[in-house]
C-alpha positions as CSV (number, residue, x, y, z in Angstrom):
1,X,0.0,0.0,0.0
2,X,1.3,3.6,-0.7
3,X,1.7,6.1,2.1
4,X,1.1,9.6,2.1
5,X,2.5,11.6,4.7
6,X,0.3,15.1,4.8
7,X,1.5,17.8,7.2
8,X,-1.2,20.6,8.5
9,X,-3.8,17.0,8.3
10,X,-5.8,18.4,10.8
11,X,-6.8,21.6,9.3
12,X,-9.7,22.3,6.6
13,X,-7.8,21.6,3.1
14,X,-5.3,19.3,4.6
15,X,-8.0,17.3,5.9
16,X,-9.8,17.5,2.7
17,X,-6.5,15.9,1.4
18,X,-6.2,13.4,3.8
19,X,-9.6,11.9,2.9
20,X,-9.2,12.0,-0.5
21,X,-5.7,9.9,-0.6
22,X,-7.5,7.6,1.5
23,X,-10.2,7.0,-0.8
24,X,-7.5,6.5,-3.5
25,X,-5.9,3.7,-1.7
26,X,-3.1,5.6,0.2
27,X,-2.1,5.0,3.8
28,X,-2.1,8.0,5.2
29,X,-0.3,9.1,8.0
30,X,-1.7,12.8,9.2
31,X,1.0,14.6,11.1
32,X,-0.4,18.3,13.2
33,X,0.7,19.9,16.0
34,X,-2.9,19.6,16.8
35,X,-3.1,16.0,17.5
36,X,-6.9,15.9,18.9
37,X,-7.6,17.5,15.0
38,X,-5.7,15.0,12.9
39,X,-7.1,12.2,15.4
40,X,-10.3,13.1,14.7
41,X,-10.1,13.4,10.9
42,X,-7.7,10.0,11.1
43,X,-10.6,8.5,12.8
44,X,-13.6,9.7,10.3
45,X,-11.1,8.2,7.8
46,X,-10.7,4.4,9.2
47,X,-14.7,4.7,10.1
48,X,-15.1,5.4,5.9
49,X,-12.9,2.2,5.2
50,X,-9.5,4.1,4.5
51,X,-6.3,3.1,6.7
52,X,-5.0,6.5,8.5
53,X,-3.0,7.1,11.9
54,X,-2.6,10.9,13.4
55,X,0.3,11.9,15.0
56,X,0.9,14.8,17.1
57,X,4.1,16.9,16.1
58,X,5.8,20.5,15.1
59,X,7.1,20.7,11.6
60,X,9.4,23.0,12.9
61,X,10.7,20.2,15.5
62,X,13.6,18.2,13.5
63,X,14.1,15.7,16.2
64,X,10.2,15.1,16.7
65,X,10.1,14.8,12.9
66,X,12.5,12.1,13.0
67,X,10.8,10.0,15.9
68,X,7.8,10.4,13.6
69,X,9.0,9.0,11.0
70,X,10.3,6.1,12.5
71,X,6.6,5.7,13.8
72,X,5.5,5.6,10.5
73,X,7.8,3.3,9.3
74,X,6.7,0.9,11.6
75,X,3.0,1.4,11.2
76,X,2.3,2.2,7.9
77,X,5.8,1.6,5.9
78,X,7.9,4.3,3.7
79,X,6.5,7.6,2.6
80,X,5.8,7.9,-1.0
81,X,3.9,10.9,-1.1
82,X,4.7,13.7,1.0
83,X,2.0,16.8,1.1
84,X,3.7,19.6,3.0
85,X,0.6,21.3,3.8
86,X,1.2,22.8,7.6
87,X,1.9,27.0,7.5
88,X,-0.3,30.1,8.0
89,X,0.3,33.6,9.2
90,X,0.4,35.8,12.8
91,X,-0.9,39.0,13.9
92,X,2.1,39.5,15.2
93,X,3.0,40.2,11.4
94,X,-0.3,41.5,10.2
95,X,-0.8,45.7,9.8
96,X,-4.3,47.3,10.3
97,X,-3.9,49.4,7.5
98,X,-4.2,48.2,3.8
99,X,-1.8,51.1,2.7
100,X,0.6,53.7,4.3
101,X,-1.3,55.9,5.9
102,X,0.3,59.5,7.6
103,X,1.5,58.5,11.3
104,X,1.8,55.3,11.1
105,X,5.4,55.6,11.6
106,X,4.9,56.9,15.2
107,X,1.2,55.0,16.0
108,X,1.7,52.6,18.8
109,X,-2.1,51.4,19.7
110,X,-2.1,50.1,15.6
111,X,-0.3,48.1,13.9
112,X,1.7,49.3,11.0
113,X,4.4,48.2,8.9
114,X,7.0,50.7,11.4
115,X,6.3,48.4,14.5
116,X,5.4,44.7,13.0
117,X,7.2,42.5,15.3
118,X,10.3,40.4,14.1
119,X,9.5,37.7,16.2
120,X,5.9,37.4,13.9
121,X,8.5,37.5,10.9
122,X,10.7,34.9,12.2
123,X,7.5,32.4,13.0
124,X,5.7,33.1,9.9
125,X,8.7,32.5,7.5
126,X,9.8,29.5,9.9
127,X,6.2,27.8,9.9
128,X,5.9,28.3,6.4
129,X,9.1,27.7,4.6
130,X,10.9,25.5,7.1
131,X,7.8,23.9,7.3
132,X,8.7,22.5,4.0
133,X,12.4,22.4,4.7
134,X,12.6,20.1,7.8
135,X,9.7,17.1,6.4
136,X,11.4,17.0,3.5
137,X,14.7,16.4,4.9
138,X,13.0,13.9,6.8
139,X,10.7,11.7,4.4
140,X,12.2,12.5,1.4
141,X,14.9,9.7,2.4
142,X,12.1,6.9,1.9
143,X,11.4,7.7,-1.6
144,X,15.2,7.7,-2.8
145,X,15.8,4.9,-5.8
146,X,11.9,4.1,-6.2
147,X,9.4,5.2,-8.7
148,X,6.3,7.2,-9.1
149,X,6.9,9.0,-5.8
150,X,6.4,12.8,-5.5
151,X,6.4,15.6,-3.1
152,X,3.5,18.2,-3.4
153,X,3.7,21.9,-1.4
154,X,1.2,24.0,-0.7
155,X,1.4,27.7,-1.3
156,X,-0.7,30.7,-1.9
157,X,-1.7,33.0,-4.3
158,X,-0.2,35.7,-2.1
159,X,3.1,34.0,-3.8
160,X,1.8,35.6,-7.0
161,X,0.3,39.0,-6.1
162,X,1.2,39.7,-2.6
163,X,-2.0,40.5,-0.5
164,X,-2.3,43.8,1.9
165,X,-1.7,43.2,5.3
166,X,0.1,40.3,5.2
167,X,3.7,41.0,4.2
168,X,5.5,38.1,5.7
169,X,2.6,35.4,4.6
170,X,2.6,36.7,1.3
171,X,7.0,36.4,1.6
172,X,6.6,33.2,2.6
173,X,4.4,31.6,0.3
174,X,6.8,33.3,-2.7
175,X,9.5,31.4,-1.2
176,X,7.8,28.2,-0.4
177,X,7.1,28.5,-4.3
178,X,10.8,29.1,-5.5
179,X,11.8,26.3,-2.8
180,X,9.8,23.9,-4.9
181,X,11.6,24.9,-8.3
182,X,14.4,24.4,-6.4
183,X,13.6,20.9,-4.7
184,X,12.5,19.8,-8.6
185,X,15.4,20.4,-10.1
186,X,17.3,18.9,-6.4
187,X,15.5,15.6,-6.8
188,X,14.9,14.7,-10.5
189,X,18.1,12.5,-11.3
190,X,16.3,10.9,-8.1
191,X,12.8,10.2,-10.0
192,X,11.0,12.4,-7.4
193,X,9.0,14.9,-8.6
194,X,8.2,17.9,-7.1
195,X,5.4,20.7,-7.3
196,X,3.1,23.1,-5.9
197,X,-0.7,24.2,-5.3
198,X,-1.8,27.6,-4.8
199,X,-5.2,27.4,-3.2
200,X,-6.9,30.9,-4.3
201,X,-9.3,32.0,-1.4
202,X,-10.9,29.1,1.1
203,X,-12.6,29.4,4.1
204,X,-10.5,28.0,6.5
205,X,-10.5,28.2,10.2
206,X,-7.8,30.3,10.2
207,X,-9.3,33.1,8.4
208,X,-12.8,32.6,9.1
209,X,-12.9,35.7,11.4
210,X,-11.3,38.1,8.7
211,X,-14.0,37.1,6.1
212,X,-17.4,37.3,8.3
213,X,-18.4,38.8,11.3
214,X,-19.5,37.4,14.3
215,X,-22.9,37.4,12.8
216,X,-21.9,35.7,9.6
217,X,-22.2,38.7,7.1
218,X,-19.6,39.2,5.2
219,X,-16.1,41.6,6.1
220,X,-15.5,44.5,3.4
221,X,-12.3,42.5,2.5
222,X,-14.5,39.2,1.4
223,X,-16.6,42.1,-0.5
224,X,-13.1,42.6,-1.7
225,X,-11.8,39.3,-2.7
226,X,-15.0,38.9,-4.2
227,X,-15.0,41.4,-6.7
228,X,-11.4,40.5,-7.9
229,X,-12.3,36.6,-8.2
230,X,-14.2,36.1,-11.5
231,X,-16.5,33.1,-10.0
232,X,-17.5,35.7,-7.6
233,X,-17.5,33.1,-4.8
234,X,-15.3,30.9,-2.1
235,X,-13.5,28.0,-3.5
236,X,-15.0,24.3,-1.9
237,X,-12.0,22.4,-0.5
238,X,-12.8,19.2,-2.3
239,X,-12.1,22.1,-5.5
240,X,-8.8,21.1,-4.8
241,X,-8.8,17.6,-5.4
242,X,-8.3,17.0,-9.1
243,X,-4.9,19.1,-8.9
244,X,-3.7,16.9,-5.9
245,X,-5.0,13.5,-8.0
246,X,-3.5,14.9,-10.7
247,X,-0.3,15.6,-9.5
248,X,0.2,12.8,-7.2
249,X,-0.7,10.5,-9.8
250,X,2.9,9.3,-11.3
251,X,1.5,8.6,-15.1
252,X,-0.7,11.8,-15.7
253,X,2.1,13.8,-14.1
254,X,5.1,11.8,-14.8
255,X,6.7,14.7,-16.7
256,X,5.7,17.4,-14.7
257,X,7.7,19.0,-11.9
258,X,8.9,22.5,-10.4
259,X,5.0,23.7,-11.2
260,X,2.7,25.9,-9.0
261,X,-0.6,25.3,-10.2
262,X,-3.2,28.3,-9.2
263,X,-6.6,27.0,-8.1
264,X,-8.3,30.4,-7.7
265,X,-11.8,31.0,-9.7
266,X,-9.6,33.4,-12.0
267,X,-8.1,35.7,-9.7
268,X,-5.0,35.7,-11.2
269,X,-6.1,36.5,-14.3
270,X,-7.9,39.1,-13.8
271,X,-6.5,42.7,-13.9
272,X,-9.6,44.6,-12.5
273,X,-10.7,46.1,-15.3
């Protein structure tokens, strides 16, 4: 049986993911540092039919990593699929203004681009880009001298057209998106392949609060996003599949590698005009 090895597992896409691997015959081990999450979705998983195990860990923990693996190795057998799925952003690195606005260079009760805190930089670039860094160090090892294995990362379309607010998420995801260029082009005299998804706009529970209000009514930047997405709506997480299958999928893909595919109801095409 193949095993997929999906970081992030117990979040919205992730888990998405996780389910969908499972119905194509993966094992599928779901790594968070959430561990009740990825239980739960590992759990709803087996209950479907589908072999899964969660386990509990920081992909910014090298050592942890490493005992994981060894876990998985006994449990489930050698990755062959790695989704490096775990990241997001923190206030700590998010300004309240969309655009420079007079004072903000002395404003202290706000949060503007003068005072973002380095330690916010430091996490979002670690849990994003070393997110992908330290797994693949990690599982990569089991996929060395075999065939039809791949490694797929998931970035943003803030790698793209960087979105207000957000500098360092938007940083990140850019470099998450080179790193896999670079990883492809690492890899391929080792037959792994090695690409990218950049998920448009979701609802996820990490941003759920920024695109409604308590109430449920939309936030002016949803009206926002909106406006600039062509479908004029959300995109449904299971939206996402037919990249992942496609990607993962070692004859459809066999000649692709170092791609980002967009997933994003045409944002990225259009201009706004």
């Amino acid at each position: 049986m193949k095993v997929a090895v999906i970081t992030g597992a117990g979040g919205v896409l992730c888990g998405a993911f996780a389910e969908a691997l499972a119905q194509d015959g993966y094992a599928v081990a779901l790594l968070d540092i959430n561990e009740a999450a990825a239980n739960a979705k590992a759990e709803a998983i087996c209950a479907a039919g589908g072999v899964a195990k969660a386990y509990g860990v920081s992909v910014l923990d090298r050592e942890a990593l490493e005992d994981v693996h060894q876990k998985i190795l006994a449990d489930l057998g050698p990755c062959s699929l790695l989704l490096n799925g775990a990241g997001g952003n923190s206030p700590k690195c998010t300004t309240t203004h969309e655009e420079y606005e007079k004072g903000d260079e002395v404003a202290t009760d706000i949060s503007t681009f003068f005072n973002l805190q380095e330690s916010g930089f430091d996490f979002v670039f670690d849990l994003n880009l070393k997110g992908v860094l330290l797994p693949t160090q990690v599982f990569a090892s089991d996929m060395l001298g075999k065939t039809g294995c791949s490694i797929v990362n998931i970035s943003s379309m803030n790698a793209y057209r960087p979105l207000t607010k957000i500098p360092a998420y938007s940083a990140a995801k850019a470099a998450v998106t080179n790193f896999t260029q670079w990883l492809a082009v690492h890899f391929a005299p080792a037959g792994i392949r090695v690409n990218a998804i950049a998920p448009g706009f979701f609802v996820t529970a990490q941003n759920k609060s920024l695109l409604f209000d308590e109430n449920g009514n939309p936030t002016p930047r949803t009206e926002k996003i909106l406006r600039a997405t062509p479908m004029n709506r959300f995109g449904d997480a299971k939206e996402l599949l037919g990249t992942l299958r496609f990607l993962a999928d070692p004859e459809a893909a066999g000649f692709v590698t170092g791609v980002c595919i967009p997933v994003d109801g045409g944002f990225s095409a259009y201009s706004g005009v």
